[in-house]
Every structure is written in structure tokens, then in C-alpha cells.
C-alpha positions as CSV (number, residue, x, y, z in Angstrom):
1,X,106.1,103.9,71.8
2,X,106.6,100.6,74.4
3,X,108.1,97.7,72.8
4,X,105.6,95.0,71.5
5,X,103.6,93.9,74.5
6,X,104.2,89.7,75.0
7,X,101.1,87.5,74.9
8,X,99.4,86.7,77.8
9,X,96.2,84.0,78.1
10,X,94.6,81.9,81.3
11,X,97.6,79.8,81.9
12,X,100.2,83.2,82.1
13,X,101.6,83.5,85.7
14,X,100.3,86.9,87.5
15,X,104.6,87.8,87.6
16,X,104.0,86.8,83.4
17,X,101.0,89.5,83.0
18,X,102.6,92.1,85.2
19,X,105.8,91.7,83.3
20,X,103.3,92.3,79.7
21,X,101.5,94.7,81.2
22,X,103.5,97.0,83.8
23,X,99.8,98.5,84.9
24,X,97.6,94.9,85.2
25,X,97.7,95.5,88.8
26,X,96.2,98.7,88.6
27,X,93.9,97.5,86.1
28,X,92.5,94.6,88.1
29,X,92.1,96.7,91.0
30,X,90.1,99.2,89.6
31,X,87.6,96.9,87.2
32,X,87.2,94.1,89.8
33,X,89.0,95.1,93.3
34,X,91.7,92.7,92.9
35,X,95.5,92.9,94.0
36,X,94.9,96.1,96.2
37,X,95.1,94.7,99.5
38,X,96.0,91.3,101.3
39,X,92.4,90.3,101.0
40,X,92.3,90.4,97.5
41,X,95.8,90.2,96.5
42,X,97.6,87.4,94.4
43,X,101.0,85.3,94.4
44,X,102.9,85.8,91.3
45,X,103.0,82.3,90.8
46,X,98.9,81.8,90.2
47,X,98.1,81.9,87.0
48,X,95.2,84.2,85.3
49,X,92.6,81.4,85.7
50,X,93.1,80.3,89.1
51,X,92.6,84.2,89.9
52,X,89.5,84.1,88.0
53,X,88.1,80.9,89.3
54,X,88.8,82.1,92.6
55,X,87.2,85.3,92.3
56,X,83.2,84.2,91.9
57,X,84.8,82.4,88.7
58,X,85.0,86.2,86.0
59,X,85.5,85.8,82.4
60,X,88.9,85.2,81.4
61,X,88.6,86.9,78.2
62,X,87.0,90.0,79.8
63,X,89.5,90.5,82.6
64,X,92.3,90.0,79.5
65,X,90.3,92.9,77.6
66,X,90.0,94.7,80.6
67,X,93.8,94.8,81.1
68,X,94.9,95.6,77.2
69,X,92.0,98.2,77.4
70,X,93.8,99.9,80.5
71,X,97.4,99.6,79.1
72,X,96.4,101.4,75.8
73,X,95.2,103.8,78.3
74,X,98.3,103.9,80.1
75,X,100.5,104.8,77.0
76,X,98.2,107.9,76.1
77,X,99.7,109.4,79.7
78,X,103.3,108.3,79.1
79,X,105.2,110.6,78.1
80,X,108.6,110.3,75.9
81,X,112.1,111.5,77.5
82,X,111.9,113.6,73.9
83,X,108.5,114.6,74.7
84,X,109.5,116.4,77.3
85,X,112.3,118.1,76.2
86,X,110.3,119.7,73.1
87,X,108.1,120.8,75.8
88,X,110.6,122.3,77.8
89,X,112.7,123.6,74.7
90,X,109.3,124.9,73.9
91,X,108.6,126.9,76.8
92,X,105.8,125.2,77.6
93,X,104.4,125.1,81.1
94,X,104.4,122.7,83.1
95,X,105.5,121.2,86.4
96,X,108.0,118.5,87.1
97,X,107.4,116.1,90.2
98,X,110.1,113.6,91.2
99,X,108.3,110.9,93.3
100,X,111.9,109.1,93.9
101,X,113.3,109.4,97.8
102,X,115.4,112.4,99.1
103,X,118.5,110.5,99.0
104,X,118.1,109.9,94.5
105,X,116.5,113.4,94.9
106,X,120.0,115.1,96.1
107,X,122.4,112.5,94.2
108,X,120.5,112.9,90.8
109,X,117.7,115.1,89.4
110,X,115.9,116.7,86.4
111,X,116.4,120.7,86.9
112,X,113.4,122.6,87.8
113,X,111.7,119.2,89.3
114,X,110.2,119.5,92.4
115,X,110.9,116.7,95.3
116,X,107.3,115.2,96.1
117,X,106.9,115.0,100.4
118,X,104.0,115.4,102.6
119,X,103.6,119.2,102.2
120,X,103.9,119.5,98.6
121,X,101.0,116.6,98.1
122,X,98.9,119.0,100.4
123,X,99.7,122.1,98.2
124,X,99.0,120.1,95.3
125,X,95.1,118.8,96.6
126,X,94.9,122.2,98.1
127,X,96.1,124.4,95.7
128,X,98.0,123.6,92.4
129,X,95.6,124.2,89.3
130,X,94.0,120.7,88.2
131,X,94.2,121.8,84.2
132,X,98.0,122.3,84.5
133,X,100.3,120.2,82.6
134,X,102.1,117.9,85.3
135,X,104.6,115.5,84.5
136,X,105.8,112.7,87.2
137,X,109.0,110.8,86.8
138,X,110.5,108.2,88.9
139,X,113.9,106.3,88.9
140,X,113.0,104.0,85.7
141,X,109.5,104.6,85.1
142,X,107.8,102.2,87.3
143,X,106.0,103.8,89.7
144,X,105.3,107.5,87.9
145,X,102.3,105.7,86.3
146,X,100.7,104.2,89.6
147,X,101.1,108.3,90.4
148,X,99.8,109.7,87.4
149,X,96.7,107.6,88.1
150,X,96.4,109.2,91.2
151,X,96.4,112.2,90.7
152,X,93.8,112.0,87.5
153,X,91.7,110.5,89.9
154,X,91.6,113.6,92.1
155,X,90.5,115.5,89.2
156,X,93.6,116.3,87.4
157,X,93.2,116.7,84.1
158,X,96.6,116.9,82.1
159,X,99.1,114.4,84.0
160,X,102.1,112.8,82.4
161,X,103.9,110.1,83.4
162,X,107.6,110.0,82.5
163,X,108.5,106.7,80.5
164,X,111.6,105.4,81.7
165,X,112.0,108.1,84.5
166,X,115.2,109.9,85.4
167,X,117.2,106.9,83.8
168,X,115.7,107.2,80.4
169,X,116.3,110.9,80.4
170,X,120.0,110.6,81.7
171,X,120.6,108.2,78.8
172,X,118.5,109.9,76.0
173,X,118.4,114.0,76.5
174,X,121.2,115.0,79.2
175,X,124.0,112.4,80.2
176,X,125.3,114.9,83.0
177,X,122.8,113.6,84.8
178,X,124.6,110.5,86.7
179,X,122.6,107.2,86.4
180,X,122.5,105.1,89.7
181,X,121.2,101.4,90.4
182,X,119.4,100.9,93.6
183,X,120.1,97.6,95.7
């Protein structure tokens, strides 16, 4: 499990509730089409209440719900660096997408991943079965989630999102995979 989450109320900054809850943006987006797009987006300076006020004035306490209500959500499709290698000890089936770039792809990767490019998100939509365990990992876990919401929106029904991505698992199931820090 995620470490405690940190309070957040009307006066937290939007970098404060993104910090607490890694997935707010996707949250806000989807309950109340905010933070998608430059029309709707925010500064992570304004605080919770400005963006309310600002946006026909919604309930503070509903939007907060609304967030904690989505990150409980977003734990039940992380999945544990140990998760995944009872799975995989287990024989279980599954396939493995690394999101990252090429370049991390070829200095650094899980074995039996597949790279994620163009043709392979058309084989997916196309082709892949939409009941089949899928597990998405990125360079630390940051992204994997934004992807594991996309694809359970296109009617994918078993997708995992690697907590702490390649990193987590280099440093918790198989250190002869080299970390790396991107700059």
C-alpha cells in the first residue's frame, strides 16, 4: 500500500493536491473537465478554492470527495513490484507494456515487456483480448496510471498499473536491472 496520503483542504496549492494525490488531475478531468487542456487547465500555484470559484463556483467538499474517491480507485489498479513477481513466478498470464521511450527501453527493461509504439497501440485496439491481464510500467510509476486508465476506458477489463515502475522493481525483485535518473 501507498504511504499515508497528506491532507489537503480549499487553501492546498493545485502542486500541494497533485503531490497528495498523484491522480487529482485525472480525477478533475473526468468528474468536471478540468486540467485537460489549456482552456480548463490550472497553475500549480492556485489553490483548490480559487479553482472552484472560478469554475461556476463547485463544492469544495465534493471536488475533495471526488478526488479521494478516485485515488482509492487508483490503488485497486496498482500493482506491487511483489505482485507481479508472484504472478510471474506463478505462471500466470499476462502481458507486460513498457510505456518509457526507446532509449530507457534498450538501456533498461523488465524481460518479456513489450516496448509500447504506434503499431503495437493499433494491435492492442485491434486485436489484443480486452479480458487479459495487462500490466503497464513506466520509469517510476508516474505515468503507468494515466495509461492504465486509458486503456480501461477502451473496454479493458483487467489492467495493472506498475507502482513505482521499472525503478521499484530494480530496487525490490531483480537489481541486475540498472536504475537510471532522467535529466
Amino acid at each position: 500500500m501507498m504511504s499515508t496520503v497528506q491532507e489537503i483542504g480549499p487553501s492546498s496549492t493545485m502542486a500541494e493536491v497533485l503531490e497528495a494525490y498523484p491522480g487529482a488531475q485525472r480525477a478533475l478531468f473526468r468528474g468536471y473537465h478540468l486540467g485537460g487542456c489549456s482552456s480548463c487547465g490550472f497553475e500549480p500555484t492556485e489553490t483548490l478554492e480559487q479553482l472552484c470559484h472560478r469554475n461556476g463556483n463547485l463544492n469544495i467538499t465534493e471536488v475533495l470527495e471526488h478526488i479521494q474517491k478516485s485515488h482509492e480507485q487508483d490503488l485497486k489498479v496498482e500493482l506491487s513490484p511483489e505482485e507481479l513477481s508472484t504472478w510471474r513466478r506463478e505462471g500466470r498470464p499476462l502481458r507486460l507494456l513498457d510505456i518509457r521511450t526507446r532509449e530507457e527501453w534498450e538501456a533498461a527493461r523488465i524481460e518479456g515487456a513489450t516496448l509500447f509504439t504506434q503499431e503495437i497501440m493499433s494491435e492492442m485496439l485491434g486485436r489484443w483480448p480486452r479480458a487479459e491481464h495487462l500490466v503497464i510500467y513506466d520509469h517510476l510509476g508516474k505515468k503507468s496510471m494515466d495509461a492504465a486508465a486509458y486503456f480501461l476506458g477502451h473496454g479493458f477489463t483487467n489492467v495493472r498499473a506498475l507502482r513505482g515502475g521499472i525503478d521499484a522493481w530494480s530496487l525490490q525483485i531483480d537489481p541486475s536491472i540498472r536504475r537510471y535518473r532522467l535529466e
